[in-house]
C-alpha positions in Angstrom: 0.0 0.0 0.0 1.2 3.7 -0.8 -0.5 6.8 -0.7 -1.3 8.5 -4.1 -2.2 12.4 -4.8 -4.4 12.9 -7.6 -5.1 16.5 -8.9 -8.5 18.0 -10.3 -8.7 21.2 -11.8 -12.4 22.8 -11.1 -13.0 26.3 -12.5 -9.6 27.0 -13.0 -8.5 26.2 -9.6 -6.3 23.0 -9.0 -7.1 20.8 -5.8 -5.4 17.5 -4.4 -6.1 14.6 -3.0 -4.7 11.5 -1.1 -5.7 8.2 -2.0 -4.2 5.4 0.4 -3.4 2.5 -2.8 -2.5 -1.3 -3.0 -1.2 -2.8 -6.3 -3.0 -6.0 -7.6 -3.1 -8.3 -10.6 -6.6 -7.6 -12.4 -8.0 -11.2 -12.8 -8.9 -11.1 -16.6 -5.4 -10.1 -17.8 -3.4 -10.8 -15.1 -1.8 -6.4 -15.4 -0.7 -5.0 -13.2 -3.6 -2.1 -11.3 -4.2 -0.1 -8.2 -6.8 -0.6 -6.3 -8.9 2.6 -4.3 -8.8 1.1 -0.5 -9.8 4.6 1.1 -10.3 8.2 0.0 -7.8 10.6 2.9 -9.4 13.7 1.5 -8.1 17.0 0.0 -5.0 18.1 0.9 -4.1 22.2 0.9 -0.8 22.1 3.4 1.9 20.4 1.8 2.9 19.5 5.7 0.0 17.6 5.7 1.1 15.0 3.0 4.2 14.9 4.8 2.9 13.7 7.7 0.9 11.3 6.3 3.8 10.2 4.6 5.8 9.5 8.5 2.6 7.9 9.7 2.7 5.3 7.3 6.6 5.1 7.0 6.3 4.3 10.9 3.8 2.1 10.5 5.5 -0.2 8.3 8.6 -0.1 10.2 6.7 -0.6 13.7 8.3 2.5 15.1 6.3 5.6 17.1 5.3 8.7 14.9 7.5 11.6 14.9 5.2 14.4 13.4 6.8 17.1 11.2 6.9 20.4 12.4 5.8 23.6 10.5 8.5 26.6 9.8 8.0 29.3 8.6 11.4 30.2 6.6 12.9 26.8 6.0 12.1 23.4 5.1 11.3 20.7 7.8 14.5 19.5 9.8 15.2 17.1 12.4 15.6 20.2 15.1 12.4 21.3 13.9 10.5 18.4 14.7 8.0 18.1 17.9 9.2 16.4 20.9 7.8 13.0 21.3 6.4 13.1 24.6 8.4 11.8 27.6 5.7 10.1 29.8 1.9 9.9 29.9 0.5 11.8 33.0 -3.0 10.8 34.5 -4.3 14.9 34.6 -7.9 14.9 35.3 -9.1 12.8 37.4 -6.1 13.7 39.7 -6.8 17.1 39.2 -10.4 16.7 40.4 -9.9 14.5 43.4 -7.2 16.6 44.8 -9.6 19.8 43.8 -12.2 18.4 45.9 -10.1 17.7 48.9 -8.6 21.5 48.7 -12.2 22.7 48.8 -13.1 20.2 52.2 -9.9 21.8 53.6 -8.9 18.2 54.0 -5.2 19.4 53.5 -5.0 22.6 56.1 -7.2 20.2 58.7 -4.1 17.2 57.8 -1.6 20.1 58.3 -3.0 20.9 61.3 -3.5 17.5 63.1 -0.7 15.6 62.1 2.8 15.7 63.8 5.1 17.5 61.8 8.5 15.5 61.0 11.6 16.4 59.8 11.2 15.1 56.3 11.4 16.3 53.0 7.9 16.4 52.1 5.2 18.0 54.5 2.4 14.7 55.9 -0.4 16.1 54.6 0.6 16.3 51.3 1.7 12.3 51.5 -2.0 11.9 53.1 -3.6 13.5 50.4 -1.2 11.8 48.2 -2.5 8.3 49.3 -6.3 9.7 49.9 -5.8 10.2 46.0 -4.2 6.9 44.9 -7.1 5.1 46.7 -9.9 6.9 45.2 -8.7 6.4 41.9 -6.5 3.2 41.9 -7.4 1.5 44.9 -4.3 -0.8 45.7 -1.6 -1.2 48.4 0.6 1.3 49.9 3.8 0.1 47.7 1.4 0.4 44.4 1.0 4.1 45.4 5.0 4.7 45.5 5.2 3.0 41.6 1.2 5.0 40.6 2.4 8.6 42.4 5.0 9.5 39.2 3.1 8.5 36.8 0.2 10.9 37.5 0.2 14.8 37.6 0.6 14.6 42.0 4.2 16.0 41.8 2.8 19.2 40.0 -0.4 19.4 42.1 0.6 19.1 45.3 4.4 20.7 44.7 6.6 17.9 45.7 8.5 16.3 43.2 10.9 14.2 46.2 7.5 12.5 47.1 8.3 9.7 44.4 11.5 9.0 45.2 10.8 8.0 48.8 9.4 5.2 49.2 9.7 4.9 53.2 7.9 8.4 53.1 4.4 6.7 52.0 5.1 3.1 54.2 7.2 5.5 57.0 4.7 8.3 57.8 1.7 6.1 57.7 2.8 3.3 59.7 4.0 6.1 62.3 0.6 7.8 62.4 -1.1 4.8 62.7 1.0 4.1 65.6 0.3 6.9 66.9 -3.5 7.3 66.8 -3.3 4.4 69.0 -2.1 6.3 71.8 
C-alpha cells in the first residue's frame, strides 16, 4: 500500500487529494492495477502530506510517529521536529480529586493534626497523596510509591521528592497509625 495524490482542476482552480493505494493483478489479464482502499481527502498544506507520509513510514517499520513540524522560513529538519512526549500523565481525574479535597480543607485540617516530621515532604501532602491513589487506583501502599510519578501529583501538590521516597508513604503512615493508637 502507498499513498497517491491525484489533482482536479475545477474552474480553473487546482485541488489534491490523497488516495491510500495497493497494487493488484486484475484477474482477466493478469496487469498489473491499483486498487482505491480509502479516499484521505483534500489536501491544501503540503505539511499535511508529509505527515501522512511518516505515519505510514512508521507504521511499516513498527516504530512511534515523529510528526513534522511547520517553519516558517525553511524546510522541515530534524531540530524542527515536535518532541515525542516523555511520559503519559494521569491529569484529570487527579486534578479533580485533589480539587475536591482542597475545597473540604482536608489538607489545612491534615496540616494541622498531624505531627510535623523532619522530612522532606510535609504529611499532609503524603495523606492527600494516598487519599488520591485510593480513590482512583485503589491498591496497596507500595502500588501508590510505583502510581504517584506516573500521574500529575508531583505538579499538584508541589513535591517532586515525594516519588522518590518510598519509606515516606510506608514511614509516615505506619508512624501515624501508631500513633492514633495512643
Amino acid at each position: 500500500m502507498h499513498l497517491r495524490v491525484s489533482s482536479v482542476t475545477r474552474c480553473g482552480k487546482s485541488y489534491q487529494y490523497v488516495q491510500l493505494v495497493e497494487s493488484i493483478r486484475r484477474d482477466h489479464d493478469g496487469m498489473p492495477a491499483h486498487r482505491v482502499v480509502a479516499n484521505l481527502g483534500r489536501i491544501s498544506d503540503p505539511l499535511q502530506l508529509e505527515n501522512l507520509k511518516a505515519a505510514f513510514a512508521a507504521n511499516r517499520s513498527g516504530q512511534r510517529l515523529v510528526p513534522v513540524a511547520a517553519t516558517v522560513s525553511e524546510p522541515a529538519i530534524e531540530s524542527t521536529r515536535l518532541r515525542r512526549p516523555s511520559a503519559i500523565l494521569r491529569y484529570l481525574d487527579v486534578a479533580v480529586v485533589v480539587a475536591m479535597l482542597e475545597k473540604l480543607g482536608l489538607r489545612e485540617e491534615l496540616a494541622r493534626l498531624l505531627p510535623q516530621e523532619e522530612s522532606t515532604v510535609s504529611p499532609d501532602r503524603v495523606v492527600v497523596a494516598l487519599v488520591a491513589q485510593r480513590c482512583l487506583d485503589p491498591q496497596s501502599k507500595l502500588h501508590a510509591v510505583r502510581w504517584f510519578p506516573r500521574t500529575a501529583l508531583p505538579e499538584l501538590l508541589a513535591c517532586h521528592r515525594l516519588s522518590s521516597t518510598t519509606r515516606v508513604f510506608i514511614g509516615c503512615s505506619n508512624n501515624w497509625r501508631a500513633a492514633s493508637k495512643n
